[in-house]
N, C-alpha and C positions, 0 to 999 in steps of 0.2 A: 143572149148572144151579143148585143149592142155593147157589155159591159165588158165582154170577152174581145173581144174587135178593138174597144180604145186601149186595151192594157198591156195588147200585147207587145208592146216595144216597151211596157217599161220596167224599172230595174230600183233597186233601192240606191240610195245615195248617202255617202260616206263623206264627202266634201274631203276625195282626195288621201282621206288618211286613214290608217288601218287601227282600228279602236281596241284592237288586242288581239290575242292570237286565239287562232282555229282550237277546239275542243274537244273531242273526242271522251264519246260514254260508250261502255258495252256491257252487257251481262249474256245468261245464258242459265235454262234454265237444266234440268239436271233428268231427262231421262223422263217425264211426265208423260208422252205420247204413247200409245197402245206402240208403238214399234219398240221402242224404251229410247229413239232417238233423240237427242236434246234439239234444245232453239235458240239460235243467236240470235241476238240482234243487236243496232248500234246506232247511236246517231252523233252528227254534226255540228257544233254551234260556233258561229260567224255573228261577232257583234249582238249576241243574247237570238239568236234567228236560228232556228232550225236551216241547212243548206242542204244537207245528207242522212238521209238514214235508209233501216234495210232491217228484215227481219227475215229468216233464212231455217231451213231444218239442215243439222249435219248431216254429214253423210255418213258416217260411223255411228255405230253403240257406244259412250264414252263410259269406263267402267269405274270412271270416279267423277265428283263435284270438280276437281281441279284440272282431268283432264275436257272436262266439257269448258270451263271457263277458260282453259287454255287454246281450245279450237275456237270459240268464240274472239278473244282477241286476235287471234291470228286471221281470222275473216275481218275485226274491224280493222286493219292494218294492209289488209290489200284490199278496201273501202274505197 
């Protein structure tokens, strides 16, 4: 708890400049779950650092690979 107490003010540092741009991964996988629902997921990278990620079941039956990889990007794009 004492380690949780000193750290919470701090943040990483950049020294001001932005080391390249934001990244974006996603995949999804196709229909594996007893429902045949797929699973997105997606994450973030800031300067080689994880910022954001999220792992998610559709809410549709995708009745192909492309349209499950196609609702998987469109969840990481309003990320």
């Amino acid at each position: 708890m004492q380690y949780l107490q000193g750290i919470q003010t701090a943040a990483p540092i950049y020294n001001g400049e932005i080391t390249g741009p934001v990244r974006a991964y996603c995949d999804a996988d196709y229909g594996t779950d007893e429902d045949r629902k797929s699973i997105s997921d997606y994450f973030f990278l800031f300067a080689s650092a994880a910022i954001s990620w999220q792992a998610k079941k559709q809410i549709m039956v995708a009745e192909s690979t492309v349209k499950s990889e196609y609702a998987g990007l469109t969840h990481t794009a309003k990320g």
